[in-house]
C-alpha positions in Angstrom: 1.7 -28.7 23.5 0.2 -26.5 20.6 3.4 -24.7 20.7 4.9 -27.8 19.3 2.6 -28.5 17.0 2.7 -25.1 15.2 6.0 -25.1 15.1 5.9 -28.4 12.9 2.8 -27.9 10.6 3.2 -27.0 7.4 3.6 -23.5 6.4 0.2 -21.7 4.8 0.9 -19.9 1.3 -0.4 -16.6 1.5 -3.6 -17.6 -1.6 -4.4 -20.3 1.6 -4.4 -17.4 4.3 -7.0 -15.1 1.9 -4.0 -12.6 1.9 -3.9 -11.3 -2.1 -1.6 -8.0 -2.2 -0.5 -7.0 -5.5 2.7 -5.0 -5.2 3.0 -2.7 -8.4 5.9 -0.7 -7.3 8.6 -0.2 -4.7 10.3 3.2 -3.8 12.6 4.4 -1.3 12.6 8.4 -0.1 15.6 10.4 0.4 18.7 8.9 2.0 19.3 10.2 5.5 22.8 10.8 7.2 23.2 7.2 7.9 22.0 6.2 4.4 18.5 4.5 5.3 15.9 5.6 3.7 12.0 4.7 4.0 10.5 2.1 1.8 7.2 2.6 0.0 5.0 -0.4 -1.5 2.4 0.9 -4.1 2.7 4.5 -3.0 2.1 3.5 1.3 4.8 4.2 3.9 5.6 0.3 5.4 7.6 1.6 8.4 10.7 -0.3 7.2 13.8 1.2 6.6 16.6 0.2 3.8 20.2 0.6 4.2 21.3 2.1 0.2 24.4 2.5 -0.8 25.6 4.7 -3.2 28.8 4.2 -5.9 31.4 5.2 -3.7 30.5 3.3 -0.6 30.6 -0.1 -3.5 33.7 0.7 -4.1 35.0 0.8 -1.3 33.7 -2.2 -0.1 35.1 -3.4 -3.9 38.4 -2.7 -2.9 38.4 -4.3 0.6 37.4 -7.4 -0.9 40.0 -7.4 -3.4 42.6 -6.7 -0.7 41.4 -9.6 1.4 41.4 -12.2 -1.3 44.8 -11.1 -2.7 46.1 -11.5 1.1 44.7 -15.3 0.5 46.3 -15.8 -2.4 49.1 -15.2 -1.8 49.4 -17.4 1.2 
């Protein structure tokens, strides 16, 4: 029954928790193969990965979308 009752309480903001993190800066590292790289907050490894892209990979998603909305037009 507490299962229930968590699940509709109101949500805590994070000043109500005690939690105070200031976040100054984020950085990623170097882009692997795959294009993730590791994210830093304030300097500290997080263990979370980002997927970045770079120009080229924008472009061709850029073009892709282009070719699927002239497709719908011109139904």
């Amino acid at each position: 029954m507490n299962w229930i009752k968590r699940l509709f309480s109101k949500k805590k903001t994070a000043e109500q928790c005690g939690i105070h993190v200031v976040v100054d800066s984020f950085t990623c590292g170097d882009r692997d193969e795959n294009g993730f790289a590791d994210l830093y907050v304030n300097g500290k490894e997080t263990n979370t990965r980002l997927l970045l892209w770079d120009k080229e990979d924008v472009e061709k998603l850029q073009a892709i979308a282009e070719k699927i909305h002239d497709e719908k037009r011109s139904k």
